[in-house]
Structure formats: C-alpha cells, structure tokens
C-alpha positions in Angstrom: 11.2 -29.0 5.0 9.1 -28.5 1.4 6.6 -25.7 1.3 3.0 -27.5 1.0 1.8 -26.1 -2.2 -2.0 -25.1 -2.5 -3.4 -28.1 -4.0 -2.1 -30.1 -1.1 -4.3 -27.7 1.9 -7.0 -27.6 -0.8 -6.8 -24.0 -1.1 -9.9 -22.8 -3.8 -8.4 -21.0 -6.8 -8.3 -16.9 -7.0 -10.5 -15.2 -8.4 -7.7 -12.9 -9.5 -4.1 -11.9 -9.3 -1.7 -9.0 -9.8 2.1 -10.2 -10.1 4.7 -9.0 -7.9 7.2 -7.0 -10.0 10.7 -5.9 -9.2 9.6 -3.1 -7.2 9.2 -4.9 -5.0 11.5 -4.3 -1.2 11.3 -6.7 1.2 8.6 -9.0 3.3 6.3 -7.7 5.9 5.9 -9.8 9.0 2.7 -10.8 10.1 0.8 -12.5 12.9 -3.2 -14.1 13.1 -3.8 -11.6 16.2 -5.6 -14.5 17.7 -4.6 -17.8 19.8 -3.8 -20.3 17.2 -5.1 -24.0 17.7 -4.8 -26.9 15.6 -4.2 -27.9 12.4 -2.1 -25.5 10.7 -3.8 -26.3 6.9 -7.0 -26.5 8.2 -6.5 -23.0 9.5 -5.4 -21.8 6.5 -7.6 -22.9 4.1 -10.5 -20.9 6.9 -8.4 -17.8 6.8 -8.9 -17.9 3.0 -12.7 -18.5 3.2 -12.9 -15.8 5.8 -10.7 -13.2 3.2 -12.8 -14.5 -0.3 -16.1 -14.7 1.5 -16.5 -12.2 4.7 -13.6 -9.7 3.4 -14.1 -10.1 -0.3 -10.8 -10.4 -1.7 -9.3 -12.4 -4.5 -7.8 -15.0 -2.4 -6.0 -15.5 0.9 -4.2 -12.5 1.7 -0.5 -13.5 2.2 2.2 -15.2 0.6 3.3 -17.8 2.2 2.3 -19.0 6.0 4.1 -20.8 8.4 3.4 -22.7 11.6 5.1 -23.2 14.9 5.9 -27.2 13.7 7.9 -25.8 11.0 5.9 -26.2 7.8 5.7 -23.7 5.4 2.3 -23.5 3.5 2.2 -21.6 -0.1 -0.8 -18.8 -0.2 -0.4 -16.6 -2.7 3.4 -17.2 -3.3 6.0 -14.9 -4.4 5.0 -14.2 -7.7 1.5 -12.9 -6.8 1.0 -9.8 -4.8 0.4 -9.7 -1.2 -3.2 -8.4 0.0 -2.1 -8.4 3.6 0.2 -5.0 4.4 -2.8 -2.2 4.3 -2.7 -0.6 1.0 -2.0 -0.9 -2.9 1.5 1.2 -2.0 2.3 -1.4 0.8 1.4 -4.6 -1.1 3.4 -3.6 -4.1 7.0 -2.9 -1.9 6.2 -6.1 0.3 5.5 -9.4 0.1 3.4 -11.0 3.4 4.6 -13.8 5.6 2.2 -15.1 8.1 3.4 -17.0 11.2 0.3 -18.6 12.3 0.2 -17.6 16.1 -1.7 -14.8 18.4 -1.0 -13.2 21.7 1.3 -15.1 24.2 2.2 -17.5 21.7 5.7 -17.6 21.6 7.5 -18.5 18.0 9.3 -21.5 18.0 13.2 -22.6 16.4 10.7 -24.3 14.3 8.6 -21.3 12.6 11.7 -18.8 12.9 13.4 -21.7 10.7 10.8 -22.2 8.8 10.5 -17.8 7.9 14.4 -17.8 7.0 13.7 -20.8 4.5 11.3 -18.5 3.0 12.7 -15.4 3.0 16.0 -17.0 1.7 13.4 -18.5 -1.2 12.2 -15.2 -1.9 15.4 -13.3 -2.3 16.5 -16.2 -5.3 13.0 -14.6 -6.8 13.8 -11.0 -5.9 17.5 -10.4 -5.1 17.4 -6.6 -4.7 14.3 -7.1 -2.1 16.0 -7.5 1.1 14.2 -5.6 3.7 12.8 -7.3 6.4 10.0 -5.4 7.9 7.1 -5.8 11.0 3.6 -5.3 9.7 3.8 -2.6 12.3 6.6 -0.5 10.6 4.9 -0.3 7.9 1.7 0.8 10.1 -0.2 1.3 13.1 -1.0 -1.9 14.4 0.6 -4.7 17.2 0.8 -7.0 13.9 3.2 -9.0 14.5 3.6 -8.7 18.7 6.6 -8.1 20.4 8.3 -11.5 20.4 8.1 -11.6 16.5 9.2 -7.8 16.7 12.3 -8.2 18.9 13.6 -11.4 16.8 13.2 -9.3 13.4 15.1 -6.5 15.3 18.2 -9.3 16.1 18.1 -10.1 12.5 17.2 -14.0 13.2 14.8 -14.1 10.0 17.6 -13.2 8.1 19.4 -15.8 5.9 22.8 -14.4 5.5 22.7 -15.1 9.4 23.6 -18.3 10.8 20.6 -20.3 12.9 20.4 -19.8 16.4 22.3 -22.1 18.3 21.9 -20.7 21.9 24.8 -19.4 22.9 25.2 -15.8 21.2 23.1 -13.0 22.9 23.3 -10.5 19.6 23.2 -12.5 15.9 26.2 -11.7 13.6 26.3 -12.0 9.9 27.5 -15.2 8.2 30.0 -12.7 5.9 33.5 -12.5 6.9 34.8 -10.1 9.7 37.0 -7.7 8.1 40.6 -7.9 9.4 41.4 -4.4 6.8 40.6 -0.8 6.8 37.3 -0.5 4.7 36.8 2.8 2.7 34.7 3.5 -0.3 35.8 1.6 -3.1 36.9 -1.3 -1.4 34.9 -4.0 -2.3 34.5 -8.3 -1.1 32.9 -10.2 1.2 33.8 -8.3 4.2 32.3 -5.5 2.9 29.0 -7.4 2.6 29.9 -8.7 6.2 29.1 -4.2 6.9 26.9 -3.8 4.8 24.5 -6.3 6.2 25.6 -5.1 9.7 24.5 -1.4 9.2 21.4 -3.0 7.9 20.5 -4.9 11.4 21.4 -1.6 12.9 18.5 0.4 11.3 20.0 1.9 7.9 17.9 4.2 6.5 17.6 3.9 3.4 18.7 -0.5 3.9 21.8 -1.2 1.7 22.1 -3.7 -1.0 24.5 -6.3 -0.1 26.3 -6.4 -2.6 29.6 -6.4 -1.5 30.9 -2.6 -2.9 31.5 0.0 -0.9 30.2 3.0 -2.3 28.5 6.0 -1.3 25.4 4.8 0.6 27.5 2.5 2.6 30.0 5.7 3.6 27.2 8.0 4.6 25.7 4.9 6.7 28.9 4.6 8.3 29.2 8.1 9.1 25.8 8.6 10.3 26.7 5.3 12.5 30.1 7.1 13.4 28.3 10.1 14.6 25.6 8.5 16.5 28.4 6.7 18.7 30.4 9.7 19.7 33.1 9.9 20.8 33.8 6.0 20.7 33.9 5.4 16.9 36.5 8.0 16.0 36.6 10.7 13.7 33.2 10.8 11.2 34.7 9.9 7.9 33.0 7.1 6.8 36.1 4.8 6.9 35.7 1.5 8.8 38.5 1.3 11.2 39.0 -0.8 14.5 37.0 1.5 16.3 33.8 1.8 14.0 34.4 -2.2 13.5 33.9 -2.1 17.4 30.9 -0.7 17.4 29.3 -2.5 13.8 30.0 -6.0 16.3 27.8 -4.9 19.0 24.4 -4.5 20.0 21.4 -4.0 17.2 20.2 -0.1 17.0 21.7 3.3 16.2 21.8 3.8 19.8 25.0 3.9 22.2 
C-alpha cells in the first residue's frame, strides 16, 4: 500500500526542519497512549495541531504514522528529524514511527505490515541505520505498550524477516541457514543470516549486516557462547553446530 503524502491528509506546512543525517541508528517505536477511534488522517492531522499549537513545535512530531487498516501516512518523513524520542540526542540517532493505537488496542497483520514497509523504506534512505528500538528503551515510559514491545522483541518489524504466516512461534531471518563452520573472515549470506540473528537476540553494540564476519560479530558470538553454558561449546567465537543451535532458538541472551 502507498504511503499518503501530506498534501493528501492536509497536513499544514512546518514551520521548520533539521535534516536527518547519517548519524542517524535506527527508528524508535511509538504509540498514541490513548484509545484510537476513527479516521486515521483525520487523527493525524489533530495530532499535528495539538504538537504546533498546544506543544509548540515545528510540526507533527514523528516520521511517518501508521494505522491498524494498513495505511501508512507521511509526517515528517525520513529526511527531516524526528521530534518524538525525548531529546536533541534521541531525535538525532532515531527516526519515529507512530502506530496509531492506545491501551488494549491490539496491532493488527495490517499495521505490523504496514511498520516493515516503512522500515524497509527507511533503510534504502539510511542503510547503516538498522536498529529497531521501543520508545521505552530509549526511556522511561510504557511508549509503545507491551504488545508493540513483545512483537519488536520477535523481530516481526524487521524486513530481512519474512511476514508472519501463523505457523512459526519464534521469527527467523530470511538469509540463508549456514550449512558451514563460520569464523571470522568468512564472509556471504549466511553470515548475514548470524549477524541478523545475534541482532534479535540483544547484541550490544547491534551489528551491521553486512555479510563479513569480523570482529564485532566474534566477540557477539562469544558473549552469546558464554551466556549459554555449557550448551554452546567451547567460547571461541566460531559458529559451529552447537552455537548454530542455539542462534535458531528463542529471542534473548538468556538460556
């Protein structure tokens, strides 16, 4: 589905802008914090009056919004930065997706869709800026409640995943499962296939997926290895059938 661009919601026109530059990380996750009702442009374009008016700001705070039908709705878009993550710091690392619903409001196939379309749009803008963050990681608030929070943590917003289809419990990356030994210098498609693996399971710092093994990937591996003792072998940063066993499950650090 086409992102509506602001002339089409009638969105007024900012009355300034700072560009997004490559700096730039990820996206932050966002909820309204309210029960959402009605027409999805219609409560955009009073989110923006409430931010220019009553908050003062240059314009709607957020990128890009999207609604449980499926639509995606152009704020600020990807070349402007975001207003929405808490501070100057915040809004230059990420960029702000809202998904326009509140408390029990469950997200639909629909919206979660609609966020990878986005996402997927944002990364041909900002390749390097992969991170896919909560509001609430970034900090203290509920923004964007647990059911956005536990499909982030799955990796379903992610692109390089493939789109729900109902029958998998844990999301697995679209990359190739390696069927070789993977040590640093190795380099290919499987290698992106761990790389965006140790991602989903809470690398710190997140890896570019790029494909080459080098030495961010090893020490992720062997931080992974020795969180999952004794199971995943000796800590040595080489992916083996025992470390592959362990990159296939679940979605945390945690046994």
């Amino acid at each position: 589905m086409k992102t509506i661009k602001r002339h089409e919601w009638g969105a007024r026109a900012p009355r300034n802008r700072t560009p997004l530059t490559n700096s730039v990380r990820g996206v932050a996750l966002h909820w309204v914090g309210v029960k959402v009702t009605g027409d999805p442009l219609k409560i955009v374009k009073g989110i923006q009056t409430y931010h220019q008016d009553t908050r003062g700001w240059f314009d709607i705070a957020y990128n890009v919004a999207c609604s449980q039908d499926g639509r995606a709705i152009e704020c600020r878009g990807w070349r402007t930065r975001s207003g929405a993550n808490g501070s100057s710091k915040l809004n230059r690392q990420y960029a702000a997706i809202l998904c326009l619903i509140g408390p029990d409001q469950k997200p639909t196939d629909e919206m979660v869709d609609a966020v990878r379309d986005q996402i997927a749009s944002f990364r041909r803008v900002f390749p390097k800026a992969t991170e896919i963050v909560a509001h609430g990681d970034l900090q203290a608030t509920a923004c964007p409640g647990g059911d956005l929070k536990a499909l982030l943590e799955i990796g379903a917003f992610d692109p390089a995943n493939p789109p729900k289809h109902g029958e998998a419990p844990v999301v697995s990356s679209g990359y190739p499962l390696p069927s070789r030994i993977l040590k640093r210098g190795s380099s290919g498609d499987d290698v992106r296939w761990v790389q965006h693996r140790l991602n989903i399971k809470g690398a710190k710092p997140r890896l570019v997926v790029d494909g080459i093994f080098g030495p961010r990937s090893m020490r992720a591996i062997k931080k992974l290895q020795k969180n999952n003792q004794p199971e995943a072998g000796p800590i040595d940063g080489i992916v083996g059938p025992k470390t592959l066993k362990i990159l296939r499950r679940g979605s945390t650090w945690q046994k």
